[in-house]
Backbone bond lengths (Angstrom), bond angles and torsions (degrees), N, CA, C in turn:
res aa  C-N    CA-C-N  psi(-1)  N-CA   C-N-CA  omega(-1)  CA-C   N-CA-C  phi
1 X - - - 1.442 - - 1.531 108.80 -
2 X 1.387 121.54 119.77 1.394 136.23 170.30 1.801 99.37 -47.70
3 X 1.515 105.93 145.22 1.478 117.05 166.23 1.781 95.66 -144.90
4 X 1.710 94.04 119.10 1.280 133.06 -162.35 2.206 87.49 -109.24
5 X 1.105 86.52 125.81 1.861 92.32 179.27 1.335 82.73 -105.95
6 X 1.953 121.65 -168.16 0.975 130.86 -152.44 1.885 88.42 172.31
7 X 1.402 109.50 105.49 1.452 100.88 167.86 1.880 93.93 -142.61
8 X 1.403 114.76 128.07 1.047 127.46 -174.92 1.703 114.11 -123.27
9 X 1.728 113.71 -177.09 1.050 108.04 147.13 1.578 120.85 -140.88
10 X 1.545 83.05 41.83 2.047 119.70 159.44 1.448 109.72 -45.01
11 X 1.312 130.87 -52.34 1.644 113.95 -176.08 1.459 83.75 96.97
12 X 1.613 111.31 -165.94 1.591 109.50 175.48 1.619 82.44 -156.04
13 X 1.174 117.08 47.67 1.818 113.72 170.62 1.695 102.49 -129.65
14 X 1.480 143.66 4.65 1.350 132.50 137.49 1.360 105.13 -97.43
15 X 1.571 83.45 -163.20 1.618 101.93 179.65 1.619 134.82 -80.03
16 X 1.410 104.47 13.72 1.820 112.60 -137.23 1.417 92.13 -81.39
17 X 1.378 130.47 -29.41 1.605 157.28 -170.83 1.123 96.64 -46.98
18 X 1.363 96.72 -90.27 1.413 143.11 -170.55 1.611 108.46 -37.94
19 X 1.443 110.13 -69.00 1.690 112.48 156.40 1.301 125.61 -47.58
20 X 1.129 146.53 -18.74 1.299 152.23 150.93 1.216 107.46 -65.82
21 X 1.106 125.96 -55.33 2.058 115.69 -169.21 1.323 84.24 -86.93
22 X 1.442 158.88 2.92 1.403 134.84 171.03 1.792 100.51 -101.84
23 X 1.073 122.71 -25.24 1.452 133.38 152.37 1.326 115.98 -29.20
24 X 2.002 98.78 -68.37 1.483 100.30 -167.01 1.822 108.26 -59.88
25 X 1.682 91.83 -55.92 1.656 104.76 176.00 1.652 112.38 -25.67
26 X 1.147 125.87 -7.08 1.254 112.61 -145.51 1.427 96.48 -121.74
27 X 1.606 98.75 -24.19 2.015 86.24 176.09 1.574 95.34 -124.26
28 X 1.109 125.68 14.64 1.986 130.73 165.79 1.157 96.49 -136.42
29 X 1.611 130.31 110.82 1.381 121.00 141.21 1.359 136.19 -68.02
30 X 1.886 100.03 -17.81 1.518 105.30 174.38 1.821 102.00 -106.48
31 X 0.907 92.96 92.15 1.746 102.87 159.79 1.738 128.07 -174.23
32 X 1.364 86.07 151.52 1.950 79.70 176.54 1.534 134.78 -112.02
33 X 1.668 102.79 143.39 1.408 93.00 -170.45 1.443 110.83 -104.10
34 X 1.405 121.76 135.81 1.566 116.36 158.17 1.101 112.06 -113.88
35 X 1.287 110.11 153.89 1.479 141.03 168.21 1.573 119.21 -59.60
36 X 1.213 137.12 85.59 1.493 104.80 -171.66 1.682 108.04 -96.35
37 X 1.470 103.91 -34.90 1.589 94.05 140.92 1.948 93.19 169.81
38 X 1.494 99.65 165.79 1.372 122.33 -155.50 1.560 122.52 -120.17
39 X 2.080 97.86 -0.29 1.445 127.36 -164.61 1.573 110.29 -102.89
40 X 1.387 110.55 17.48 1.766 116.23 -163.59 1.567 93.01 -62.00
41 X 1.234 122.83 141.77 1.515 100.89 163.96 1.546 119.74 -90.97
42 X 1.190 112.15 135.80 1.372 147.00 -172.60 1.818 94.23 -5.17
43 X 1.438 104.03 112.15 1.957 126.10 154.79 2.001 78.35 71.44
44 X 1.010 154.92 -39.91 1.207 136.59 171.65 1.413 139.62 -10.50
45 X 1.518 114.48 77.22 1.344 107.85 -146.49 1.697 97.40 -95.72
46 X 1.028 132.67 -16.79 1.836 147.62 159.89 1.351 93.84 -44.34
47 X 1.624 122.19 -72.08 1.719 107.52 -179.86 1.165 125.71 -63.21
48 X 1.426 110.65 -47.93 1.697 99.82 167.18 1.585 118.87 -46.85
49 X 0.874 125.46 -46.56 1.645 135.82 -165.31 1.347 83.67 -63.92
50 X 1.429 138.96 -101.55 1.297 146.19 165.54 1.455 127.68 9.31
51 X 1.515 113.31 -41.69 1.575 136.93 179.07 1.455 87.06 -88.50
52 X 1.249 141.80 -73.13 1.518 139.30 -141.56 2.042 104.26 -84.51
53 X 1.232 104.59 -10.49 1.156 109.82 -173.36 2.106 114.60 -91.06
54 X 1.398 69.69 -26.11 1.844 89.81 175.91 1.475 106.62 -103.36
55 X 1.708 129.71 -2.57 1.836 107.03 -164.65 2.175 79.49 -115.51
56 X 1.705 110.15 -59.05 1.272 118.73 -165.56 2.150 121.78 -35.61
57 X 1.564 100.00 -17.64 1.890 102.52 170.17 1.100 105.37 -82.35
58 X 1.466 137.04 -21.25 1.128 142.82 177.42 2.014 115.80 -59.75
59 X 1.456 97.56 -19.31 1.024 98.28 -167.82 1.349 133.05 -85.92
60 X 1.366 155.90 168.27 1.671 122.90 149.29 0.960 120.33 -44.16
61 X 1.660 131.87 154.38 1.267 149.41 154.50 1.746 118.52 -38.59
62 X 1.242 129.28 98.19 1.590 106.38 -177.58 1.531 99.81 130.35
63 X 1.523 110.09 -24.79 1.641 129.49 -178.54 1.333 100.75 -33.80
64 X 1.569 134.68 154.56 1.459 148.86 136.64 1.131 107.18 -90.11
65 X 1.347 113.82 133.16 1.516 127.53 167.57 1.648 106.33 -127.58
66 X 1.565 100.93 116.06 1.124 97.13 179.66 1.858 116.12 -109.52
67 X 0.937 116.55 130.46 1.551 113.32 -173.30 1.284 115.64 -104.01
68 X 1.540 131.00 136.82 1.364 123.27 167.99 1.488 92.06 -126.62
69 X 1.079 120.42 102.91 1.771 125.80 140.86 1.369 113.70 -141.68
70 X 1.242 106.48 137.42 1.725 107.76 -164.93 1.630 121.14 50.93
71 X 1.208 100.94 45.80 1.577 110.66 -163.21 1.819 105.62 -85.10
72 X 1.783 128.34 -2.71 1.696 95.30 -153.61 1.711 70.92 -95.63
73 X 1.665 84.43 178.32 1.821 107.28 -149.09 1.627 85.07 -88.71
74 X 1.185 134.25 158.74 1.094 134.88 -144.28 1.852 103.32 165.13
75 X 1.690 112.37 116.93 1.558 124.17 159.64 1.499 101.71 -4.24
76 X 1.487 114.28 -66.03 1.841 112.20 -144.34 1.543 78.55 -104.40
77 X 1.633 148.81 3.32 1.459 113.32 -178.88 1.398 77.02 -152.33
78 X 1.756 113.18 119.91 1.255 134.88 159.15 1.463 117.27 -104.69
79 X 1.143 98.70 157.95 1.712 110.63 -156.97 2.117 93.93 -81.88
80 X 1.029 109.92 135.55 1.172 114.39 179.95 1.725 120.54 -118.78
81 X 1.151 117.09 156.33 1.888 108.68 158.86 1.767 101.79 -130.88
82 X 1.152 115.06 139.23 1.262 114.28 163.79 1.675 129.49 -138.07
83 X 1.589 112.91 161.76 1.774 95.33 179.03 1.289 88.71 -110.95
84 X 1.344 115.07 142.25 1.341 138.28 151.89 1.753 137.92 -123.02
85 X 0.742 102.18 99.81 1.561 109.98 171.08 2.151 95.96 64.33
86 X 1.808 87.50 54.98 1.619 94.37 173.45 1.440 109.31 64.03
87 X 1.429 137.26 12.27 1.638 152.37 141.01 1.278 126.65 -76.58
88 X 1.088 118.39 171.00 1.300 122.39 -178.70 1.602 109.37 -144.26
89 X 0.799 123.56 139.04 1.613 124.64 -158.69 1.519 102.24 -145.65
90 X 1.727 123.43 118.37 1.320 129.13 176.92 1.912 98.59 -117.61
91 X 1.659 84.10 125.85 1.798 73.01 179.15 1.476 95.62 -151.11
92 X 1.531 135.21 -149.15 1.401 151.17 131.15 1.205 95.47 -82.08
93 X 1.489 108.99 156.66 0.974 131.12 155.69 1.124 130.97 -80.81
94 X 1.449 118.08 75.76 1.441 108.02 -148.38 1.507 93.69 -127.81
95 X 1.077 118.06 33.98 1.870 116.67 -155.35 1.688 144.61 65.91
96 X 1.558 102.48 6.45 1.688 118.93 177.69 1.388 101.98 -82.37
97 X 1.176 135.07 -6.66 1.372 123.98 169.33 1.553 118.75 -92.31
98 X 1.621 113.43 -16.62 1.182 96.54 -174.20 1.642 145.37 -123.98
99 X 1.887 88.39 39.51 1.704 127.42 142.19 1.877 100.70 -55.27
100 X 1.188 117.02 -65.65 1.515 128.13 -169.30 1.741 106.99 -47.90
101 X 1.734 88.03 -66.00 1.685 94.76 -179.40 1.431 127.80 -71.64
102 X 1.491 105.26 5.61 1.815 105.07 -174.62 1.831 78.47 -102.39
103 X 1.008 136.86 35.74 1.558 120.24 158.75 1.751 92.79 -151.46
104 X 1.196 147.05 -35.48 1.804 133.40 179.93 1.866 87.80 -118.18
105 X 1.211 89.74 158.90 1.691 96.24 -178.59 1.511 98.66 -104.68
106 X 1.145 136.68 159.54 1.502 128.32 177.04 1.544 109.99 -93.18
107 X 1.119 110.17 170.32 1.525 111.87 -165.56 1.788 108.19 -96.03
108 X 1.123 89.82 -42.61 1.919 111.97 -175.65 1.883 94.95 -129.22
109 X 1.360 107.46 148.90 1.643 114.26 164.62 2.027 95.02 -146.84
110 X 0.900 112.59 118.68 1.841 121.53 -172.98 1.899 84.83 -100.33
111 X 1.278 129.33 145.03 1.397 123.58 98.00 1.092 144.24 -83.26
112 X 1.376 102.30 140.07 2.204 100.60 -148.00 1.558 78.40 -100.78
113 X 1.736 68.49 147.96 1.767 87.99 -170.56 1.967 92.03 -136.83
114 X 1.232 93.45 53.87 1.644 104.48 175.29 1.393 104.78 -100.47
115 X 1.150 140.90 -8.59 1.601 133.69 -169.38 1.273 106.14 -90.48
116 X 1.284 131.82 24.93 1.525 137.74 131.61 1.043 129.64 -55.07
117 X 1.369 122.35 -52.90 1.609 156.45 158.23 0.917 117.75 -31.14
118 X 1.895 112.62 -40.96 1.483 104.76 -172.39 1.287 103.60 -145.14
119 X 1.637 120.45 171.99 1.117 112.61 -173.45 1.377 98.04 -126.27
120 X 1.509 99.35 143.47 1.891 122.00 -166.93 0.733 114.37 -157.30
121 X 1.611 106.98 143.31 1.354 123.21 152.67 1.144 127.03 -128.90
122 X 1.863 112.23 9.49 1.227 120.37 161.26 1.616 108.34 -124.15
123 X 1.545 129.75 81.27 1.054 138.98 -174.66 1.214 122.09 -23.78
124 X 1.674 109.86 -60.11 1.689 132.63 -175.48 1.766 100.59 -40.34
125 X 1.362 122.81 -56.47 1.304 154.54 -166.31 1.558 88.86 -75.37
126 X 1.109 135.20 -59.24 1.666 117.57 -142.12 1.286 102.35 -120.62
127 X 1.775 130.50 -5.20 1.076 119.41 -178.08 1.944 97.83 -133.02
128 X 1.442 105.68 -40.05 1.495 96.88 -174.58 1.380 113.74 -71.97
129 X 1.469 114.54 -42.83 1.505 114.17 173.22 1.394 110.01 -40.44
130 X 1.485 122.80 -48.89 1.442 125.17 -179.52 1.304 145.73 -44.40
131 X 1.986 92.89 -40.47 1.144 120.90 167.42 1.786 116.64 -81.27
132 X 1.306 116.01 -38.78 1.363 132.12 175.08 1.993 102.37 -54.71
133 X 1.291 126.36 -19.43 1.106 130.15 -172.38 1.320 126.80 -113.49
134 X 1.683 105.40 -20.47 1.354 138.70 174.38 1.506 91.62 -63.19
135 X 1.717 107.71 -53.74 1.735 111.67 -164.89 1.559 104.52 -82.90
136 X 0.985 138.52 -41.51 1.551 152.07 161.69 1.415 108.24 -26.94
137 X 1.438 120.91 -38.21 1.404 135.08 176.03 1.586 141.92 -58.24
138 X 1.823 85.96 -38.18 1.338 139.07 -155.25 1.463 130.63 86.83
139 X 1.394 130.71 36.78 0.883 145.88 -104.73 1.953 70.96 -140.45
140 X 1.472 97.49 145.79 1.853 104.59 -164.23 1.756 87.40 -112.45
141 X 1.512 113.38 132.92 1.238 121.34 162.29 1.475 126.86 -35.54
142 X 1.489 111.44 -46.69 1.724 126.15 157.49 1.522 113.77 -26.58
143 X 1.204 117.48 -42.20 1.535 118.76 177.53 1.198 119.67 -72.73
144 X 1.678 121.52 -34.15 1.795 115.91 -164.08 1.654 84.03 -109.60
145 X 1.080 146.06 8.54 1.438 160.32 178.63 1.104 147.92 -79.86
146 X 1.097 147.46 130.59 1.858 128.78 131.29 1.629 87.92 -104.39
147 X 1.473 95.02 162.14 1.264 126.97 -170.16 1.509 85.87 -72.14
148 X 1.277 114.77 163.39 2.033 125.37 142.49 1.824 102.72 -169.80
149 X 1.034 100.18 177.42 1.588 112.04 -152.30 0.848 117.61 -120.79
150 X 1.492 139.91 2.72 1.331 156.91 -144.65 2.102 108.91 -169.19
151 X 1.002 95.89 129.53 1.734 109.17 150.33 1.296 116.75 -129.02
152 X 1.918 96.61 151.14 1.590 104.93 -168.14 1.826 104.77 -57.78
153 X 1.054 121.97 169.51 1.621 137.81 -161.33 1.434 102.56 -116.89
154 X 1.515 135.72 106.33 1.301 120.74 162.03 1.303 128.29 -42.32
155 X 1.116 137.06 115.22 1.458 147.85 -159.57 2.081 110.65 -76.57
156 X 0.926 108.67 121.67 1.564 106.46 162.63 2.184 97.22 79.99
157 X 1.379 103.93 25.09 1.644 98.06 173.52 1.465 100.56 -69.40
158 X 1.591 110.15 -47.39 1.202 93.04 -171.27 1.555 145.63 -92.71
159 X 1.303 133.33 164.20 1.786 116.81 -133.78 1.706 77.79 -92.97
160 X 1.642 110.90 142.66 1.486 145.93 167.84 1.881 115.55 -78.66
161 X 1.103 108.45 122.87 1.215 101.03 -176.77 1.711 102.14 -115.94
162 X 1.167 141.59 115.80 1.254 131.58 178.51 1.833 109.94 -67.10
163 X 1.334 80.33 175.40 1.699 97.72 -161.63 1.434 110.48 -51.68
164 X 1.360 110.28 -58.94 1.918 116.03 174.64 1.493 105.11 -65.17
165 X 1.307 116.11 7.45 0.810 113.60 -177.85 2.195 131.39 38.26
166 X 0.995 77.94 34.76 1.383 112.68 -169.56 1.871 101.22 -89.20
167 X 1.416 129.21 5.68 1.216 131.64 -148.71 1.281 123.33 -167.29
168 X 1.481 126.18 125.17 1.710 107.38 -179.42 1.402 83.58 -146.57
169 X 1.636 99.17 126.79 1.257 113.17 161.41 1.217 106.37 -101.58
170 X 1.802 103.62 153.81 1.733 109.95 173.14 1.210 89.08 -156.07
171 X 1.640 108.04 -177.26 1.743 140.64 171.77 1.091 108.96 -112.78
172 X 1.203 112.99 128.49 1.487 119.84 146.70 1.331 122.30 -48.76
173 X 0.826 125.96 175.95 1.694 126.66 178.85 1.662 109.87 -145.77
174 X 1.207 90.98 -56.75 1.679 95.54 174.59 1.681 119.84 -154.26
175 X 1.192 95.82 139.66 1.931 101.01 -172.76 1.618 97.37 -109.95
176 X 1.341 109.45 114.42 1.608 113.86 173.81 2.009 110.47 -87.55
């Protein structure tokens, strides 16, 4: 049985959830969904990265993790699938993967080039579910894909020390 995660920055007071696990339900009756959480604050891709980097080892080997933060398809953030360390990871490319990939390298990285196929305006819903089910199937990244070799780099993770060194700037990432 496929286990499909779900980490957003949906909230859990519309419908956006709810349409996604009735999505998946709809082309896998045998699979499971968890929650890893739905509280990211808004396009925050440092907490997501941070949350998914600490919950996704926890998981079985083979897991889908599907991410929506900062998800619409966009010039500078293309929709991606990747395997990592026996995972599978559907996100934008918007830099939440690469807390994960600056410590395991991924095996495969696709940009899915399925949003021909369908018509959207809520990606997570009309293109990741698709792909999350494509792979659930057994279904090879090569298909919802082109290959590429690179993901964008979160900018400024790492802490700045000025010249007199008199100074270290950093980011927070996440306050528990």
């Amino acid at each position: 049985m496929a286990i499909i995660t779900l980490t957003t920055d949906f909230g859990e007071k519309d419908h956006f959830v709810g349409a996604i696990k009735g999505a998946i339900y709809s082309e896998l009756d045998d699979v499971k969904i968890v929650d890893i959480s739905h509280s990211v604050s808004p396009f925050n891709v440092l907490e997501a990265a941070y949350i998914l980097q600490n919950a996704y080892s926890s998981f079985p080997k083979g897991s889908i993790h599907l991410i929506g933060i900062d998800s619409e398809l966009n010039p500078e953030n293309k929709h991606i699938a990747l395997k990592l360390d026996d995972h599978y990871f559907i996100c934008a490319n918007n830099g939440i993967m690469s807390m994960i990939c600056n410590e395991i390298a991924p095996d495969k990285i696709v940009e899915i080039n399925i949003h021909d196929k369908t018509s959207t305006n809520f990606p997570v819903l009309d293109v990741f579910v698709k792909v999350a089910c494509h792979i659930a199937r057994g279904g090879t990244l090569g298909v919802v894909g082109k290959v590429i070799t690179d993901i964008k780099p979160i900018k400024n993770l790492n802490p700045f020390v000025n010249e007199d060194q008199s100074q270290i700037i950093g980011s927070v990432i996440y306050i528990d």
